[in-house]
DOSE-613459 format. One record per residue (C-alpha): x, y, z. Coordinates in nm, 3 decimals, padded with zeros to 5 digits, always signed. Layout:
N
PT    east   north      up
PT       X       Y       Z
...
//
This chain:
182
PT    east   north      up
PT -04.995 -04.180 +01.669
PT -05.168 -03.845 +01.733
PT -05.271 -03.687 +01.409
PT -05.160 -03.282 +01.433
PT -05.457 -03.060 +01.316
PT -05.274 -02.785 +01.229
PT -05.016 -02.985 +00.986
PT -05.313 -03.125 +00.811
PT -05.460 -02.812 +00.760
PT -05.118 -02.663 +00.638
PT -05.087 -02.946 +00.403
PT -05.476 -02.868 +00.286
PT -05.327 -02.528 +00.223
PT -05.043 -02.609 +00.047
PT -05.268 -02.834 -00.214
PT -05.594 -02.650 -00.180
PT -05.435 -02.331 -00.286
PT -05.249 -02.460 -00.632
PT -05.505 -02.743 -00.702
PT -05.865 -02.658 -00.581
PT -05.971 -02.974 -00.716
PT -05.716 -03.205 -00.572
PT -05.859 -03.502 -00.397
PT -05.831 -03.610 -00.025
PT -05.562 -03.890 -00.085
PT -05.282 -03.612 -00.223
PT -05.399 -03.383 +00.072
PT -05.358 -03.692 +00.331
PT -05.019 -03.815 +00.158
PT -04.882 -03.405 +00.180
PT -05.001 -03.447 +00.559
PT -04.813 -03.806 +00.591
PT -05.119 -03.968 +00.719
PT -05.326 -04.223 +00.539
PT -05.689 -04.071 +00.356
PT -05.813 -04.325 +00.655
PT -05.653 -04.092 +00.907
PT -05.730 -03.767 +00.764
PT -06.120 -03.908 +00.775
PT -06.097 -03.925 +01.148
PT -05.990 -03.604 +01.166
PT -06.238 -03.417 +00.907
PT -06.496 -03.649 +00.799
PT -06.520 -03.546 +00.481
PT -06.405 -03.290 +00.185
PT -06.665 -02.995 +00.259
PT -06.569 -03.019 +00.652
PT -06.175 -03.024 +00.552
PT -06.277 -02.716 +00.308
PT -06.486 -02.521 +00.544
PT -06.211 -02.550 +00.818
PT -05.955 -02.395 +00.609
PT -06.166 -02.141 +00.480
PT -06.249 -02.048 +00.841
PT -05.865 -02.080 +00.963
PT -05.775 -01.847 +00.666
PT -06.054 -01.586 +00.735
PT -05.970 -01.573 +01.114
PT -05.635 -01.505 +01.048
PT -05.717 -01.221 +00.782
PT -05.965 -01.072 +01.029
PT -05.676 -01.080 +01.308
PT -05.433 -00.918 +01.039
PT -05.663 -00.653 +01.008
PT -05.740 -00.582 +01.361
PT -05.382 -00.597 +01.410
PT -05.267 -00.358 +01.140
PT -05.558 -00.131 +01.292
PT -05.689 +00.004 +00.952
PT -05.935 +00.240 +01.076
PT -05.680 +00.511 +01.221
PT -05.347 +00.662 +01.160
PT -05.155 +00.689 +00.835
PT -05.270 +00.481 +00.514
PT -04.941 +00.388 +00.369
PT -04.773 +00.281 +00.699
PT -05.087 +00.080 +00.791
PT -05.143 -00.052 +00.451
PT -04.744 -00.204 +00.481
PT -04.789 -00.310 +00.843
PT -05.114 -00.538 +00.674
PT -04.868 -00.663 +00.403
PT -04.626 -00.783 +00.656
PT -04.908 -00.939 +00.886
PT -05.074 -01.075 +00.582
PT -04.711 -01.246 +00.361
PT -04.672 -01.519 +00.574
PT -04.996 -01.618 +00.496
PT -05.042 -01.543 +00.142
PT -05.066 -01.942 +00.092
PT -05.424 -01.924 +00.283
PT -05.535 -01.617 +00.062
PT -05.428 -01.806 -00.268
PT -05.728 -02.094 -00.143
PT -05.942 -01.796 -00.072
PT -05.898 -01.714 -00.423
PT -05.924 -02.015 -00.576
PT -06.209 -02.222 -00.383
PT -06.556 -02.146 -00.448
PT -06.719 -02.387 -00.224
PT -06.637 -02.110 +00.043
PT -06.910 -01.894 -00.098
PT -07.247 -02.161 -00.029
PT -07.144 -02.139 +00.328
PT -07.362 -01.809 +00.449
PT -07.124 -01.800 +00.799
PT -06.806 -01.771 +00.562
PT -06.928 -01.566 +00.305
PT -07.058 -01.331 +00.582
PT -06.709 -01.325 +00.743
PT -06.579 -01.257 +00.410
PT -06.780 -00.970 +00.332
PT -06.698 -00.803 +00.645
PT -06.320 -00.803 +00.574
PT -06.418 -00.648 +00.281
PT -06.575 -00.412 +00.360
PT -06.300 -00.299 +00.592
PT -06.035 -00.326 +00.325
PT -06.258 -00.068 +00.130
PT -06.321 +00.171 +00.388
PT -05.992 +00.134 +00.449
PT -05.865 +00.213 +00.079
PT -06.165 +00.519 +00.101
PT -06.010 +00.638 +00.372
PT -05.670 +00.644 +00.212
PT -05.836 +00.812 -00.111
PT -05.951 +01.079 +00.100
PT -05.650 +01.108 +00.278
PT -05.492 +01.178 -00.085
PT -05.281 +00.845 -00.046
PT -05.406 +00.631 -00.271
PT -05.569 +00.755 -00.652
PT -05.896 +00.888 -00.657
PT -05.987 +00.700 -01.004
PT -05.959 +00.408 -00.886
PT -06.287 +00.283 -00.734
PT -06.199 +00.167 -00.346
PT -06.367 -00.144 -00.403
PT -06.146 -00.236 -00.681
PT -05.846 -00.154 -00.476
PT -05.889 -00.377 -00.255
PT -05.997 -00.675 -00.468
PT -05.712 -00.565 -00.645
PT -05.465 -00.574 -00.363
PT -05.622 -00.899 -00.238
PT -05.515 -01.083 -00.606
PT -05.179 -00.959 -00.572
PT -05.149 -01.111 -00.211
PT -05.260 -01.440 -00.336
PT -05.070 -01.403 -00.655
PT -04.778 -01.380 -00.345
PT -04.851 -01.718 -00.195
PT -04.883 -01.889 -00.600
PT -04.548 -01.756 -00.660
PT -04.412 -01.809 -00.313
PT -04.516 -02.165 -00.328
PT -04.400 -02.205 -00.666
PT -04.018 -02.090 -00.620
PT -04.100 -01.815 -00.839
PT -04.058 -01.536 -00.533
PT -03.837 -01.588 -00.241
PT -04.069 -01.555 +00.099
PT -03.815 -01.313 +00.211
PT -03.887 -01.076 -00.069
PT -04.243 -01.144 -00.141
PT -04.317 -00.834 +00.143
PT -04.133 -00.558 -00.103
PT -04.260 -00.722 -00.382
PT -04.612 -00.676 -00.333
PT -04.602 -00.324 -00.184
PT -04.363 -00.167 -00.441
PT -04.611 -00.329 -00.736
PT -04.937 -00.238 -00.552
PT -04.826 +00.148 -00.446
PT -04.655 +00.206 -00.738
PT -04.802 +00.019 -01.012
PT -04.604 -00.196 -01.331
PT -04.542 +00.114 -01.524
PT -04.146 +00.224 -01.482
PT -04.162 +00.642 -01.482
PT -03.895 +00.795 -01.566
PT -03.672 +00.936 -01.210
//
């Protein structure tokens, strides 16, 4: 039987992003392969890890690119990255919760440079008069980053449907917890 790389790594996903710690055997059984299998296909933890992390980054990267944050309007863009970014909240959730990611220096290089998009891009909004001027950029976006892997957590967890998860994070991200008066 051919072993499908892209189920194991959405099983890795699915574990990876609520237990960082979980071991190979509950990754391989949430893949339906044997740990035997999942060897043959990733020889080890770190390799199984750094794949992921790489799988999630690319797909960030081509959210960003797609939702083209460098030009037009910053609220429409900055919804247009929500609803490229949603359906994989689950990948930003292991972002979040995996450290190992960080001793690898070609990951933590492709991470910095999506951050430092996201914060140009929440500048740019700031000077636009979008988004508040109080707020450091830099904080926006790590903030708005949590909140998309607080998405997947919940997602994953029953405790927000996936077809609601797109509204929920935009309406608590524009306009904050605090209920103003109308």
């Amino acid at each position: 039987m051919a072993i499908d790389r892209d189920t194991v790594l959405k099983a890795a996903v699915d574990v990876l992003s609520r237990n960082p710690t979980a071991h190979l055997d509950e990754i391989a059984r949430a893949a339906g392969i044997s740990r035997a299998s999942l060897h043959r296909v990733f020889p080890g933890r770190e390799a199984l890890i750094r794949e992921v992390g790489l799988l999630a980054l690319r797909r960030y990267h081509s959210a960003l690119d797609a939702a083209a944050l460098e030009t037009g309007d910053t609220e429409a863009t900055l919804r247009r990255l929500v609803e490229l970014l949603v359906p994989d909240a689950a990948l930003c959730a292991f972002l979040a919760g995996e450290n190992q990611l960080f001793d690898d220096a070609e990951l933590l290089a492709l991470w910095e440079e999506q951050g430092e998009r996201v914060r140009a891009f929440f500048l740019r909004g700031q000077q636009q008069g979008v988004f508040r001027i109080e707020l450091p950029a830099g904080w926006l976006a790590e903030a708005f980053f949590d909140l998309l892997a607080g998405v997947g957590w919940a997602v994953q967890d029953g405790r927000l449907a996936p077809r609601d998860s797109a509204f929920a994070l935009i309406e608590l991200f524009l306009g904050g917890a605090i209920r103003r008066p109308s």
